[in-house]
ROMARDO-195154 format. One record per residue (C-alpha): z negated, y negated, x negated; residue number from 1. Coordinates in steps of 0.5 Angstrom, whole numbers, plus 500, padded with zeros to 3 digits. Layout:
z:y:x:num
Z:Y:X:NUM;
...
***
This chain:
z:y:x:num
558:188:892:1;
564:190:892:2;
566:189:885:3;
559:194:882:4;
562:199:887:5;
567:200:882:6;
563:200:875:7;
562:208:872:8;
555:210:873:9;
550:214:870:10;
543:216:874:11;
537:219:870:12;
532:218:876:13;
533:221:883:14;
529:225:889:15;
534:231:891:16;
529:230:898:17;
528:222:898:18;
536:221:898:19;
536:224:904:20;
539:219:909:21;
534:217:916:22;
542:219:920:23;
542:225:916:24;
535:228:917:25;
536:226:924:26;
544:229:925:27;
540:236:922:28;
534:235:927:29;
540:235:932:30;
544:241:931:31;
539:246:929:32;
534:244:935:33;
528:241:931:34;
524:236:935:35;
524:230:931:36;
518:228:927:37;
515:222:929:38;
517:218:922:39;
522:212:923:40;
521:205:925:41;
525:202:932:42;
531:200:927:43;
532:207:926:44;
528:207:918:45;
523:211:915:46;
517:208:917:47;
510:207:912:48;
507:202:909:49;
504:204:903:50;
505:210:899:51;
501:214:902:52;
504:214:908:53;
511:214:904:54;
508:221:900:55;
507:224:907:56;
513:222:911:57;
516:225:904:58;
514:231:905:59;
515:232:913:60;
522:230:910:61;
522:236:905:62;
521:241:911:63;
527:240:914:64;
530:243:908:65;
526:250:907:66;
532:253:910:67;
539:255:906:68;
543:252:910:69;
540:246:911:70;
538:246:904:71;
545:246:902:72;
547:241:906:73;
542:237:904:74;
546:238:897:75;
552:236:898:76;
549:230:903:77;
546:227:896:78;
553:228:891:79;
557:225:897:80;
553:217:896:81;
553:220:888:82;
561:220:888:83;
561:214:893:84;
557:210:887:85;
562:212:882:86;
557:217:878:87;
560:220:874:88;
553:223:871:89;
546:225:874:90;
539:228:873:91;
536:230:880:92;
529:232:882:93;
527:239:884:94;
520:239:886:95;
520:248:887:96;
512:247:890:97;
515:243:895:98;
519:249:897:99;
513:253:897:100;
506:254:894:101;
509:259:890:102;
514:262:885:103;
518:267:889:104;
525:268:891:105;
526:262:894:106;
525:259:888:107;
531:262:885:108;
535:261:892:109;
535:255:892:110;
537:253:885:111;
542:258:885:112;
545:254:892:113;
544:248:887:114;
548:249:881:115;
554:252:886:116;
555:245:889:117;
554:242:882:118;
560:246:879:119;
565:245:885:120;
563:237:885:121;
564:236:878:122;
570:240:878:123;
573:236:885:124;
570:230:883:125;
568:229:875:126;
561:228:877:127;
556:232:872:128;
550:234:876:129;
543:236:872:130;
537:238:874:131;
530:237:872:132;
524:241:875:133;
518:237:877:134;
511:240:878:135;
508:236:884:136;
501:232:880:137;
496:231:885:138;
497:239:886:139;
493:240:879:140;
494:243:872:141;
495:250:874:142;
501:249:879:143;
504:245:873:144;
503:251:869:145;
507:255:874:146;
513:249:875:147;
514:250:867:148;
515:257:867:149;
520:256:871:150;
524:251:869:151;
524:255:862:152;
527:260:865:153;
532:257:869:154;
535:254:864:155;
542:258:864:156;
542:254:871:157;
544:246:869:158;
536:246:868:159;
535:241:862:160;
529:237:864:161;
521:238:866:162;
517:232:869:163;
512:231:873:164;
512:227:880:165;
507:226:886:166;
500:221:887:167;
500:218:879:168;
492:217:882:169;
490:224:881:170;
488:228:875:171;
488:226:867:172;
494:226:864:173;
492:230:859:174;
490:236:863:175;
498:237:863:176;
498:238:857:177;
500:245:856:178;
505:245:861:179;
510:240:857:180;
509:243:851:181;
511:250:854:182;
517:246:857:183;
518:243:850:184;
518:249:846:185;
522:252:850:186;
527:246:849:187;
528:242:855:188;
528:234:855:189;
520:232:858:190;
519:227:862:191;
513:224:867:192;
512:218:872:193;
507:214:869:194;
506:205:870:195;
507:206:877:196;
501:206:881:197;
496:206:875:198;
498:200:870:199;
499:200:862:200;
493:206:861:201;
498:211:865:202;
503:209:860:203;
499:210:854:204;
497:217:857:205;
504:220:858:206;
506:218:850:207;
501:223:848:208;
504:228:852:209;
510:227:848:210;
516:226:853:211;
522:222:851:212;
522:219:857:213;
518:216:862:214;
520:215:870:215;
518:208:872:216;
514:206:866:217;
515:199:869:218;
506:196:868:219;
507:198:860:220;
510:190:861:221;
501:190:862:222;
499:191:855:223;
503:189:847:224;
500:194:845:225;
503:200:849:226;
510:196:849:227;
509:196:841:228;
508:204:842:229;
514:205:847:230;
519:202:842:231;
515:206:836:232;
516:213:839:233;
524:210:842:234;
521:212:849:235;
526:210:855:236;
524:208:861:237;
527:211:868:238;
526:204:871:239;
527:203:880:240;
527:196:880:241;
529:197:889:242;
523:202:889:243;
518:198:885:244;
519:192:890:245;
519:196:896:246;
512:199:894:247;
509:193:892:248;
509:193:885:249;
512:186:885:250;
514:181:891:251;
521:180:888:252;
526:182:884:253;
525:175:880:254;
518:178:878:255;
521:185:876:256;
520:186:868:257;
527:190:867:258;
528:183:864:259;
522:183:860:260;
524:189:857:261;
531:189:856:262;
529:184:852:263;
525:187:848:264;
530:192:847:265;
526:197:850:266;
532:203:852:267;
531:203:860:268;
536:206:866:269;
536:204:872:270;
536:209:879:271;
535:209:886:272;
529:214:885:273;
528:215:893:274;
535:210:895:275;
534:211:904:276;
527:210:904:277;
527:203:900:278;
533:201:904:279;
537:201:896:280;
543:204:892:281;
545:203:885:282;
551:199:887:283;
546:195:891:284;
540:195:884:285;
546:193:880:286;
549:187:885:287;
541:184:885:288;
541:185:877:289;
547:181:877:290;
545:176:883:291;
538:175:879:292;
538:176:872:293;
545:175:870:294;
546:181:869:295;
555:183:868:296;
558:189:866:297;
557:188:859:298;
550:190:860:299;
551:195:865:300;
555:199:860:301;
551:198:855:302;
545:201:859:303;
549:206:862:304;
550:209:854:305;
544:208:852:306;
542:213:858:307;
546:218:856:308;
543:218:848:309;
537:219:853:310;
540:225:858:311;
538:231:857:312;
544:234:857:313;
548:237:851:314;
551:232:845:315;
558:234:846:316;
557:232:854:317;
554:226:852:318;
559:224:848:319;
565:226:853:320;
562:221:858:321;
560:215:853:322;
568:214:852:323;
569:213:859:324;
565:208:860:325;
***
């Protein structure tokens, strides 16, 4: 796995809570006196079976880290495995309504503790941190709303990005259509989960919210049609092919379609997405492409630039970066 390990990387797709590792959540259990939540298995991993026991734990996880110092520390905890990775770019999720149901100061707090540890990693260690505010789905249209303003008017804190993350099942996809808009008009990069649970009419809905990106997006392999709409609108897909594989989505890497849509020249990137809870890390996703498919450090450069075209960051960045890969 070693030579991955040294390949510069750039990561579009990852969960500021789901890369929070078993051993750390239980390192913050210890040392500030909170009983252990009931969430691992006998080896020591989080412990679920299907994704609506993974979207609870995940949330029992995200408790642990409504305090700031904890929060902090989580942070930091997650641009470590980033800089061990040789990231040098990366777009994390902040999901606020996961912080509380409401805005309030917390909210600022929080993402002020964010951008401090962002800047003194990119300086000590070249690793540019962006995030991305995410309104949580099965929370409803109106929330949405709310997670969009925010995210507007944050966008002075390394803020570039608008999405929606949570239970793909609930609600139309078009009832968040305001949201993206406000996002969009206010110039922040839109992106949505979509073609994960649901398959390739999920895909077909989060086009017509008009995002330049689309997390996971893997089922649009279902429907020509929707692969024809992707490659029309020059729409990337945000793929996690470890997460995928670990929610059932496919029974092997074999069976993936990253192959499939590479070659059909539909821009992807590749990320982790919630790495600890599917036993994963992009040294890891890059190692099994390579075992799988072939896949050599041409290809992976090749995909790491066109995830920077895709960033949501700023032109100048982008091609800063790109020259370093």
């Amino acid at each position: 796995m070693s030579s991955f390990a040294s390949c510069k990387k750039v990561e579009l797709h990852l969960h500021l809570e789901g890369a929070a590792s078993p051993h750390f959540v239980r390192d913050i259990c210890k040392s500030s006196g909170t009983q252990m939540p009931e969430i691992f298995d006998k080896a020591g991993n989080y412990n679920w079976q299907n994704f609506d026991q993974f979207l609870t734990i995940y949330e029992i996880v995200t408790n642990l880290f409504l305090g700031e110092k904890h929060f902090e520390a989580l942070v930091r905890h997650v641009l470590d495995k980033q800089v061990k990775e040789n990231v040098i770019y990366t777009e994390i999720f902040l999901g606020p309504h996961l912080w509380s149901d409401r805005p309030n100061d917390r909210w600022e707090r929080f993402l002020n503790i964010a951008i401090k540890v962002a800047n003194e990693y990119e300086k000590k260690y070249g690793v540019y941190t962006y995030f991305i505010i995410v309104c949580i789905r099965h929370l409803g249209p109106e929330k949405a709303l709310e997670a969009s303003r925010f995210a507007s008017k944050v966008k002075d804190k390394n803020v570039v990005g608008f999405g929606m993350a949570g239970d793909e099942t609930k609600f139309n996809t078009l009832d968040f259509m305001r949201s993206f808009d406000f996002a969009k008009n206010s110039g922040l990069g839109t992106t949505t989960h979509a073609g994960e649970i649901c398959g390739a009419e999920s895909v077909d809905e989060a086009i017509k919210l008009g995002v330049t990106r689309i997390g996971h997006g893997v089922r649009s392999c279902e429907s020509e049609e929707t692969i024809i709409n992707l490659s029309k609108k020059n729409i990337l897909l945000e793929v996690c092919p470890g997460s995928n594989i670990a929610l059932g989505l496919y029974s092997s890497l074999d069976d993936h379609p990253i192959n499939f849509l590479f070659n059909k020249d539909i821009p992807v990137s590749i990320s982790t997405d919630d790495p600890p809870f599917f036993s994963t890390s992009l040294t890891k996703e890059y190692q099994d492409l390579h075992n799988v498919f072939g896949w050599g450090f041409e290809i992976f450069s090749q995909i790491n630039k066109k995830s920077l075209e895709f960033a949501f960051c700023e032109a100048k960045l982008k091609e800063k970066l790109i020259q370093q890969l």
